[in-house]
py3Dmol code that shows the C-alpha trace and the ligand (Angstrom):
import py3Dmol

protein = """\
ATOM      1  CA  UNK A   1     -20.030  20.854  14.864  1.00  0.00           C
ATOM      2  CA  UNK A   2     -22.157  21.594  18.137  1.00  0.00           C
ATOM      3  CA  UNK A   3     -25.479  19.557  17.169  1.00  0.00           C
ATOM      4  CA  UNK A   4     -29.038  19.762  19.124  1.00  0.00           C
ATOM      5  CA  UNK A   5     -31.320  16.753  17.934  1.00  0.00           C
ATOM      6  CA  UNK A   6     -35.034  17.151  18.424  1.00  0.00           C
ATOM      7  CA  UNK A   7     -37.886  15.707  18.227  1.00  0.00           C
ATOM      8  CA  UNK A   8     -40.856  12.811  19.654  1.00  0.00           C
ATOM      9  CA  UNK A   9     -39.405   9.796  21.303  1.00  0.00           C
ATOM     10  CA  UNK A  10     -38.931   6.750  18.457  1.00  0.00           C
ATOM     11  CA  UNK A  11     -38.582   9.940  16.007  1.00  0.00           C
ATOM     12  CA  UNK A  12     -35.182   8.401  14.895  1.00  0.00           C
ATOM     13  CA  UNK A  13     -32.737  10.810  16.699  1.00  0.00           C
ATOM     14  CA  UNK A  14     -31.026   7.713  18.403  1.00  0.00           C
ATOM     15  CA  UNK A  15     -30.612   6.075  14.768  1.00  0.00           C
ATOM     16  CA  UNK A  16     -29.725   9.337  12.643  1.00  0.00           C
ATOM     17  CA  UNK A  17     -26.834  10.261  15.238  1.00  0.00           C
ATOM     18  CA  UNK A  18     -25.314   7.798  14.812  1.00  0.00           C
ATOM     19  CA  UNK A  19     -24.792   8.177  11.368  1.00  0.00           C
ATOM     20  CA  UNK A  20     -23.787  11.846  12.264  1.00  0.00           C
ATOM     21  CA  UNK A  21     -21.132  10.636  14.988  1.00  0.00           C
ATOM     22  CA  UNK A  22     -19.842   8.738  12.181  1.00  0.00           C
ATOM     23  CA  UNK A  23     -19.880  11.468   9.238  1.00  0.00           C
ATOM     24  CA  UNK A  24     -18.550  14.063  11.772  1.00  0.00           C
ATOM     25  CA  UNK A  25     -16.250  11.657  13.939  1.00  0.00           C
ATOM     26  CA  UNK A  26     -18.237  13.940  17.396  1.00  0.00           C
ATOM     27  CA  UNK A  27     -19.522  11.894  20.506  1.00  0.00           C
ATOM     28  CA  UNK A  28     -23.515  11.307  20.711  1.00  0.00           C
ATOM     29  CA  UNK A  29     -24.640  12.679  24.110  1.00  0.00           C
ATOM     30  CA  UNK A  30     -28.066  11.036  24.971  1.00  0.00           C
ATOM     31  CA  UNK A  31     -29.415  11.576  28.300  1.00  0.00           C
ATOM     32  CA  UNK A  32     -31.739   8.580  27.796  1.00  0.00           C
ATOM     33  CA  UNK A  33     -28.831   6.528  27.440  1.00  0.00           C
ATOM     34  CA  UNK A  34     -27.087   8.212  30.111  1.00  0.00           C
ATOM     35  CA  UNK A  35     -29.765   7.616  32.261  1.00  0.00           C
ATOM     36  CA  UNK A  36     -30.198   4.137  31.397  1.00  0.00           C
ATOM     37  CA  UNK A  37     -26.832   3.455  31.766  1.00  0.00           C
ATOM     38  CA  UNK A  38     -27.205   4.835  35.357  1.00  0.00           C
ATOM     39  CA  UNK A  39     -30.107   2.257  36.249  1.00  0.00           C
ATOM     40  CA  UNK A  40     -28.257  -0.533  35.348  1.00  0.00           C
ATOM     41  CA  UNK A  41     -25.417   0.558  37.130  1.00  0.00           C
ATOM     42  CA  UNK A  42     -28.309   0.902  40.339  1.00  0.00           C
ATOM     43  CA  UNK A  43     -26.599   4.467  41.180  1.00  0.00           C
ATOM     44  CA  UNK A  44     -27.812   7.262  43.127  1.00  0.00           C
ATOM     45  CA  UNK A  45     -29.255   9.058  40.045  1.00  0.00           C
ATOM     46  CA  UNK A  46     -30.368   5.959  38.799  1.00  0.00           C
ATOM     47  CA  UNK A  47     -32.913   4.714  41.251  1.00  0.00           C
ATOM     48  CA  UNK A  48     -34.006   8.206  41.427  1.00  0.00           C
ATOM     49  CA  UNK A  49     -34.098   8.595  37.703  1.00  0.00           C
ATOM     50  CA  UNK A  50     -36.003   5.072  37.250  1.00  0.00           C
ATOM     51  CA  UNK A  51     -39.181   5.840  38.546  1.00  0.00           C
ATOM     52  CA  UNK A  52     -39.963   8.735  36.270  1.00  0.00           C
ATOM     53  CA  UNK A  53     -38.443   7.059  33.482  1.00  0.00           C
ATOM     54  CA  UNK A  54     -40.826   4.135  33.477  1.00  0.00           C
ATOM     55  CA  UNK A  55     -43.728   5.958  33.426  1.00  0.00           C
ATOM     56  CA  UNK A  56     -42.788   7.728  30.465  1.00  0.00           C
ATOM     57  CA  UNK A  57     -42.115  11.608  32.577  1.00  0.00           C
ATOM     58  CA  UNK A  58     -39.179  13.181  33.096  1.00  0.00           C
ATOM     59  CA  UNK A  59     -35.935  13.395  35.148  1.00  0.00           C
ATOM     60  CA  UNK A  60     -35.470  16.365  37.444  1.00  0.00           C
ATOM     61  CA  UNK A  61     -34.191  19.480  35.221  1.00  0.00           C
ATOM     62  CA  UNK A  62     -31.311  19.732  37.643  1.00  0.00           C
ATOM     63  CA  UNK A  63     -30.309  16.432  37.743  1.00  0.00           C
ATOM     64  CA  UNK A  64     -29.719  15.945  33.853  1.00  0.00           C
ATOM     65  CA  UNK A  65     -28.382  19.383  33.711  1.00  0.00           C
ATOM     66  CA  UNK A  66     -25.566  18.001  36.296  1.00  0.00           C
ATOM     67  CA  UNK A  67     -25.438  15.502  34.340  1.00  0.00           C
ATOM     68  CA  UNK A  68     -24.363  17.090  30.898  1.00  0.00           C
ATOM     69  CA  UNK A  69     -22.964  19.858  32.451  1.00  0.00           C
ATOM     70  CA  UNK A  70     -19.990  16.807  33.344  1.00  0.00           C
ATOM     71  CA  UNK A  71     -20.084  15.534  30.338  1.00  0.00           C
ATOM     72  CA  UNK A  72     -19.307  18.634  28.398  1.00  0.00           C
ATOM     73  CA  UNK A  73     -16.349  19.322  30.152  1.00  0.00           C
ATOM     74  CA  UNK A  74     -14.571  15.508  28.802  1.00  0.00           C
ATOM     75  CA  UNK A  75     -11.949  15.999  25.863  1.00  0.00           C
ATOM     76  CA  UNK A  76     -14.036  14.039  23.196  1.00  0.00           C
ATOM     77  CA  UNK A  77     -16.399  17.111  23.345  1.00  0.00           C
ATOM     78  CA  UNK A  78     -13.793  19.625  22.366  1.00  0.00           C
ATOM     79  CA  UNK A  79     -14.532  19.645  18.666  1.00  0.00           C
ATOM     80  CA  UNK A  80     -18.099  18.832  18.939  1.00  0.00           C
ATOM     81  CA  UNK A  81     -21.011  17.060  20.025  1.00  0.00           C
ATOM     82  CA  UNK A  82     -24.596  15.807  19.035  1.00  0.00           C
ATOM     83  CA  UNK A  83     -26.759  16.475  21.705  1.00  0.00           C
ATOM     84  CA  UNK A  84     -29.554  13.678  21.438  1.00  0.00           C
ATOM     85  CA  UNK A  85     -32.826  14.312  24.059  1.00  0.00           C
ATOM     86  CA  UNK A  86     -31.547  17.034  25.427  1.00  0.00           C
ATOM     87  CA  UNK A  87     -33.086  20.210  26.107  1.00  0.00           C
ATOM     88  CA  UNK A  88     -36.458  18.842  26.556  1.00  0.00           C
ATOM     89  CA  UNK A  89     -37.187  21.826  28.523  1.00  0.00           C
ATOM     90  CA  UNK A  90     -37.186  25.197  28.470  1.00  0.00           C
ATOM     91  CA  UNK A  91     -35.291  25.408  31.416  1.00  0.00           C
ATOM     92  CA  UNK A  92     -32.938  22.936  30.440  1.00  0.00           C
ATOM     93  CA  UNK A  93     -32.587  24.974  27.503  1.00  0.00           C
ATOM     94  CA  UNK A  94     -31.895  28.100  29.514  1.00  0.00           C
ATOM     95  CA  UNK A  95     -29.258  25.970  31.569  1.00  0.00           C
ATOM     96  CA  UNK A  96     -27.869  24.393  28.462  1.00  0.00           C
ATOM     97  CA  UNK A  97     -27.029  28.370  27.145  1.00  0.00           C
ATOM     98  CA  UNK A  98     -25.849  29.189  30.363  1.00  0.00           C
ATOM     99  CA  UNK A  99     -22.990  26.538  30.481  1.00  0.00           C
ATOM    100  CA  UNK A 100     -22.434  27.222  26.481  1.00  0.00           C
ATOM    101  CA  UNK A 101     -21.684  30.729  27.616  1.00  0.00           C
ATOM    102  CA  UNK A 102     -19.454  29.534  30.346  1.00  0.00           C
ATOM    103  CA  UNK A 103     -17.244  27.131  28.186  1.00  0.00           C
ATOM    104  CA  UNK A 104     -16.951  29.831  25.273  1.00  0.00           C
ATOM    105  CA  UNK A 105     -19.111  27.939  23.000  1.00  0.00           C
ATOM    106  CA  UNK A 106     -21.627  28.464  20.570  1.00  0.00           C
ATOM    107  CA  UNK A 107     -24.599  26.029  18.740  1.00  0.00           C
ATOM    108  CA  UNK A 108     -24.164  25.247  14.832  1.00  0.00           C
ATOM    109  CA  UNK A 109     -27.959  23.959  14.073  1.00  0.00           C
ATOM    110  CA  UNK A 110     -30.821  22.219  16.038  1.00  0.00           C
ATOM    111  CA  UNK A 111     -32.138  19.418  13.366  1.00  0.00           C
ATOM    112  CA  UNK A 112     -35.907  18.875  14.404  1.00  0.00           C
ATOM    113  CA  UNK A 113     -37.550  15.514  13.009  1.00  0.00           C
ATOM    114  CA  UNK A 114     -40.833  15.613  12.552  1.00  0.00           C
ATOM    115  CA  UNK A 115     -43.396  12.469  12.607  1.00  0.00           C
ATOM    116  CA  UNK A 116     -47.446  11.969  13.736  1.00  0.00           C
ATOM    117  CA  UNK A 117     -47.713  10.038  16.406  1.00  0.00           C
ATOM    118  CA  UNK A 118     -49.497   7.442  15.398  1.00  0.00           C
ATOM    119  CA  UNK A 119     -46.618   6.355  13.409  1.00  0.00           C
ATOM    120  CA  UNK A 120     -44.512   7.022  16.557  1.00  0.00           C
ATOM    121  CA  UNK A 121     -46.621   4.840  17.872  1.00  0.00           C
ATOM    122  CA  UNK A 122     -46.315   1.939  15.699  1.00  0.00           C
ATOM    123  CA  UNK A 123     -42.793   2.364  14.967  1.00  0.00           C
ATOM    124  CA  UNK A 124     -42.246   1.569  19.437  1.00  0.00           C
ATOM    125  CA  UNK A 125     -43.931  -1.546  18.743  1.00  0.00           C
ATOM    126  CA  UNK A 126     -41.006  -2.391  16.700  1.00  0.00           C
ATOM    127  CA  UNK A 127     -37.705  -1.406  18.592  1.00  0.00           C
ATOM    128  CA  UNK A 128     -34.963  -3.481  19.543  1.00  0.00           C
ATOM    129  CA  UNK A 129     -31.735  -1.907  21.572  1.00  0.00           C
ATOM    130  CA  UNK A 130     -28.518  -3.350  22.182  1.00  0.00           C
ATOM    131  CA  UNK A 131     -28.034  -1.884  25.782  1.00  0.00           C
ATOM    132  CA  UNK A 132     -24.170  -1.494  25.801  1.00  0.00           C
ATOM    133  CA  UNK A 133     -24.305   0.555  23.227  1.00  0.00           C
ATOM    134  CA  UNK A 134     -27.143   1.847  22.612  1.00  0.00           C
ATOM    135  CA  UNK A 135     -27.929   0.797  18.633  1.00  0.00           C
ATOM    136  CA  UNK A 136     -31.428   0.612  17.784  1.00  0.00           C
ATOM    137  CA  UNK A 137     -33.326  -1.514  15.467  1.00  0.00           C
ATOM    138  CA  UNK A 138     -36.652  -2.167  13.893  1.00  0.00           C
ATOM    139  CA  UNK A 139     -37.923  -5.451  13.729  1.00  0.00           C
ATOM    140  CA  UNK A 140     -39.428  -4.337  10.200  1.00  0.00           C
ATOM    141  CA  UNK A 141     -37.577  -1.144   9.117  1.00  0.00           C
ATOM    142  CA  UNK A 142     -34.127  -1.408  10.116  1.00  0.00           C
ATOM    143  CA  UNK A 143     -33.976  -5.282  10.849  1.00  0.00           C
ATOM    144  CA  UNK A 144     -30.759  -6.930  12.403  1.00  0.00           C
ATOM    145  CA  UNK A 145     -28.815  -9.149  10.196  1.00  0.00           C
ATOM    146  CA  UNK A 146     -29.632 -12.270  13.064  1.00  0.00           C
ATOM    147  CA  UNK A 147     -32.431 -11.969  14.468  1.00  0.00           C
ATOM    148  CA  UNK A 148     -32.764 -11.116  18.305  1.00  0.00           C
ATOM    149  CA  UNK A 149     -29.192 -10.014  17.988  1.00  0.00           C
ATOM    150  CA  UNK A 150     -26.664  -6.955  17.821  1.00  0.00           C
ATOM    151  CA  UNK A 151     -24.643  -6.409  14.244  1.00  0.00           C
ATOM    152  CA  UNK A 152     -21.415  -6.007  16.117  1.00  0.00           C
ATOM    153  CA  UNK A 153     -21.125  -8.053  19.078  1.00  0.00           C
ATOM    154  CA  UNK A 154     -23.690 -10.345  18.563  1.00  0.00           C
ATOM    155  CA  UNK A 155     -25.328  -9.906  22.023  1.00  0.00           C
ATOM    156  CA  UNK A 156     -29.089  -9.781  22.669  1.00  0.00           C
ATOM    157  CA  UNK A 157     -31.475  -7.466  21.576  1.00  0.00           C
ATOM    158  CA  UNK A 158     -34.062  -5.751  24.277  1.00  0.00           C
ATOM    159  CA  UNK A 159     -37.161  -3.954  24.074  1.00  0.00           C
ATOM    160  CA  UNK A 160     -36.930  -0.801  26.052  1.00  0.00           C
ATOM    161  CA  UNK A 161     -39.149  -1.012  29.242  1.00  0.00           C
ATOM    162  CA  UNK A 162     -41.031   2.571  28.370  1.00  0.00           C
ATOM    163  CA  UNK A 163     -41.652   1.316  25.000  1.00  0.00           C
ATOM    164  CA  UNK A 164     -45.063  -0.212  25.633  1.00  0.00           C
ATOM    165  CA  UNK A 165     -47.828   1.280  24.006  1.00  0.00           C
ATOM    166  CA  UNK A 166     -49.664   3.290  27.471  1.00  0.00           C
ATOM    167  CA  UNK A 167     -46.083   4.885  28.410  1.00  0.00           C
ATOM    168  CA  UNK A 168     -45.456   6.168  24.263  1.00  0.00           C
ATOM    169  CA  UNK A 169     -48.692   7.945  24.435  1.00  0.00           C
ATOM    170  CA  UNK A 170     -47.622   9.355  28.140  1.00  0.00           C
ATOM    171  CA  UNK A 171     -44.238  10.295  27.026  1.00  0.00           C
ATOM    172  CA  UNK A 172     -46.256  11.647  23.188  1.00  0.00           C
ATOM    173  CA  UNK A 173     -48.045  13.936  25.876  1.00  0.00           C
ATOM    174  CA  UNK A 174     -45.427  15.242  27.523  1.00  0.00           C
ATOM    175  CA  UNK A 175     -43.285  15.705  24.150  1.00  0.00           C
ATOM    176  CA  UNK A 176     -46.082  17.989  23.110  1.00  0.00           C
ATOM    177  CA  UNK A 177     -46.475  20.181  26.411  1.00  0.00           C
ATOM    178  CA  UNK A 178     -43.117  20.381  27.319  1.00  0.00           C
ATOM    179  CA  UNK A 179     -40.528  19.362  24.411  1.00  0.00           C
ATOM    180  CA  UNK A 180     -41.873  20.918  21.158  1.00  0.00           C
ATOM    181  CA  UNK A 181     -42.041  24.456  22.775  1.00  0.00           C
ATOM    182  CA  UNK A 182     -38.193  24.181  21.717  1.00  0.00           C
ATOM    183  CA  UNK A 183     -38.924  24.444  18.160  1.00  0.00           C
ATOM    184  CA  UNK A 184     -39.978  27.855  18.676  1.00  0.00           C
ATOM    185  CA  UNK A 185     -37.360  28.909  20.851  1.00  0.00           C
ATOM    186  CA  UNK A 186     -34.502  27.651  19.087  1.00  0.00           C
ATOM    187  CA  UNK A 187     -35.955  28.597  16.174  1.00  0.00           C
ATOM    188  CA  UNK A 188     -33.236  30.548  14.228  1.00  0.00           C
ATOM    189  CA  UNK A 189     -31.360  27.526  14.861  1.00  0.00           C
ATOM    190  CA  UNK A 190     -33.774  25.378  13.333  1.00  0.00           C
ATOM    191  CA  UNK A 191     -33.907  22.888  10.102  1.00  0.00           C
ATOM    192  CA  UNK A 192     -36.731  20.570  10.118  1.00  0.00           C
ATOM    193  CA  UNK A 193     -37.024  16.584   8.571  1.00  0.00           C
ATOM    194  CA  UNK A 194     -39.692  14.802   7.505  1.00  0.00           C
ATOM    195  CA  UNK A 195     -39.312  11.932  10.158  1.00  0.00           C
ATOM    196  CA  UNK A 196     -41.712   9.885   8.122  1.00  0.00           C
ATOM    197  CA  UNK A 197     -39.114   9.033   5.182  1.00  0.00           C
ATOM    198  CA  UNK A 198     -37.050   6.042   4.986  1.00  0.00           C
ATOM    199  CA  UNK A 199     -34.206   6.155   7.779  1.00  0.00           C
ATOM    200  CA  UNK A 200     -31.617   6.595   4.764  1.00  0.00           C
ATOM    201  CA  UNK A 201     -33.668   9.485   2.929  1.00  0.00           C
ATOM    202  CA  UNK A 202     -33.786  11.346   6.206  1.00  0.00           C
ATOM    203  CA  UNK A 203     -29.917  10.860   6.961  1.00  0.00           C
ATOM    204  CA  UNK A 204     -29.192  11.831   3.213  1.00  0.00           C
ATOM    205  CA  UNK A 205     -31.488  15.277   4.044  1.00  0.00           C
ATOM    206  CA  UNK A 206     -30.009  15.686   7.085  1.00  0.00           C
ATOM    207  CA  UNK A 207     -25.992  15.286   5.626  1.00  0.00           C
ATOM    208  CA  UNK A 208     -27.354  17.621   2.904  1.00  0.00           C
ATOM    209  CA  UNK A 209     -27.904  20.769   5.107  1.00  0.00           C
ATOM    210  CA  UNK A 210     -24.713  20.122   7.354  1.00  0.00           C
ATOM    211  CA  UNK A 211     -22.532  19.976   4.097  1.00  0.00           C
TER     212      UNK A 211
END
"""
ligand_1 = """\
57
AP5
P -34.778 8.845 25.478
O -33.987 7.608 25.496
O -34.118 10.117 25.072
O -36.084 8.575 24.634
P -36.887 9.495 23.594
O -36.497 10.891 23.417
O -38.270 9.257 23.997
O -36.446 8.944 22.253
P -36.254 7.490 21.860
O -34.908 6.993 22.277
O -37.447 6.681 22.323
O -36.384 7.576 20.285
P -35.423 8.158 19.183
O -35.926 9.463 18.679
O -33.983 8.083 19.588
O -35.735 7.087 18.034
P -34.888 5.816 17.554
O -33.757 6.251 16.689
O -34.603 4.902 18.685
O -35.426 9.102 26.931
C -36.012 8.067 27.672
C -36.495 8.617 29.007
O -35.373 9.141 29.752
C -37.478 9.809 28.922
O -38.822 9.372 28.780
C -37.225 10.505 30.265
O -37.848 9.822 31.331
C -35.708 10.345 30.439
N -34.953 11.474 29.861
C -34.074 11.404 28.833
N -33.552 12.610 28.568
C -34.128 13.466 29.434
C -34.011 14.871 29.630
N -33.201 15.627 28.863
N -34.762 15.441 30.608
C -35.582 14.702 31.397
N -35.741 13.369 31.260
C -35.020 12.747 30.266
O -35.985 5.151 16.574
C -37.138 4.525 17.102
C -37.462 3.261 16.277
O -37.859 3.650 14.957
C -36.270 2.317 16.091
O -36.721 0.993 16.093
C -35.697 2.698 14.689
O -35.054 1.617 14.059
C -36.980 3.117 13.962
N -36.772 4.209 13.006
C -35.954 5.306 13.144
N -36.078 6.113 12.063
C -37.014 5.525 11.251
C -37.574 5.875 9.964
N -37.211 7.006 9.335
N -38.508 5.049 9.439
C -38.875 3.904 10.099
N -38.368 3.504 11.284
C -37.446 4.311 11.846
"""
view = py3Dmol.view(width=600, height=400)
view.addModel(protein, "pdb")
view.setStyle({"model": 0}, {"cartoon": {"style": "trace"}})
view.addModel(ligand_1, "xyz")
view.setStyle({"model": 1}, {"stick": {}})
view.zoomTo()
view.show()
């Protein structure tokens, strides 16, 4: 199953792949945690990547389509991959088919979830992320069972540095301009969510379709 998961940042791709990863036994590829991975790690394409990402704008086309364009080649992508904020261009989307059509392979479905961003809005407020692996929470909708702390390893919780309120409506901006254009252009490909359900009614619509 070759997955493409789109939609507005704090839509819920981050939470309803990994129920997917899990139904499907695929990798998640996100390029936001790819990239924040790459901060931490102070690399080359991190401090160039940080900059951009803390104003809420995006990473160089080229750079993230490097980026995947490595990752699709590893073995845990042979049978299958969710592809989680990525394309959020058109020309990453043009790239993206280009190195599909190199690697003989071919999309299944692009799931688009769909929420108002005011709700987006509120919902940023909210987030906590374990950063070593990525699991998000809501400090109202998807609480932790200990507060401040990760389900698994226990570790700390953080809130995401582009998660204040001035950089969600910048990144809300640039979602509209220059990531929703996708729905359109994938659009055979397409099945859209209603975003604005409970986090298990969307995963329950989503698992519906793909079964
Ligand atoms: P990235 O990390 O990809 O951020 P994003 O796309 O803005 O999406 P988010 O991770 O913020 O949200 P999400 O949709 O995963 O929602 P989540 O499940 O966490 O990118 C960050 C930055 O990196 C970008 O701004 C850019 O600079 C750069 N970047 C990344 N990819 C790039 C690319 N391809 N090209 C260029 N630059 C790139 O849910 C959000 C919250 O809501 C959580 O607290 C969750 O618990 C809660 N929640 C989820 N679903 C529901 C629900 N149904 N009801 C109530 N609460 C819910």
């Amino acid at each position: 199953m070759k997955l493409i998961l789109l939609g507005p940042p704090g839509g819920g791709k981050g939470t309803q792949s990994k129920f997917l990863m899990e139904e499907f036994s695929i990798p998640q590829i996100s390029t936001g945690d790819m990239l924040r991975k790459n901060v931490s790690e102070k690399t080359e394409l991190g401090l160039k990547a940080k900059e951009f990402m803390d104003q809420g704008e995006l990473v160089d086309d080229f750079l993230i389509l490097k980026m995947i364009e490595k990752r699709l080649n590893d073995n845990d992508c042979k049978n299958g991959y969710i592809l989680d904020g990525f394309p959020r261009t058109i020309k990453q989307a043009e790239g993206l088919n280009e190195l599909l059509n190199k690697i003989n392979q071919k999309l299944d479905h692009v799931i688009v979830i769909d929420v108002d961003d005011e709700s987006l809005v509120q919902r940023m407020s909210g987030r906590r992320m374990h950063p070593g692996s990525g699991r998000v929470y809501h400090v109202e909708f998807n609480p932790p069972k200990v507060e401040g702390k990760d389900n698994i390893t226990g570790e700390k919780l953080i809130i995401r540095e582009d998660d204040k309120e001035e950089t969600v409506r910048n990144r809300l901006v640039i979602y509209h301009e220059q990531t929703q254009p996708l729905v359109q252009y994938y659009n055979e490909y397409v099945f859209k969510v209603d975003g604005t359900k409970p986090i298990q009614t969307v995963k329950n619509n989503i698992l519906n379709f793909l079964k």
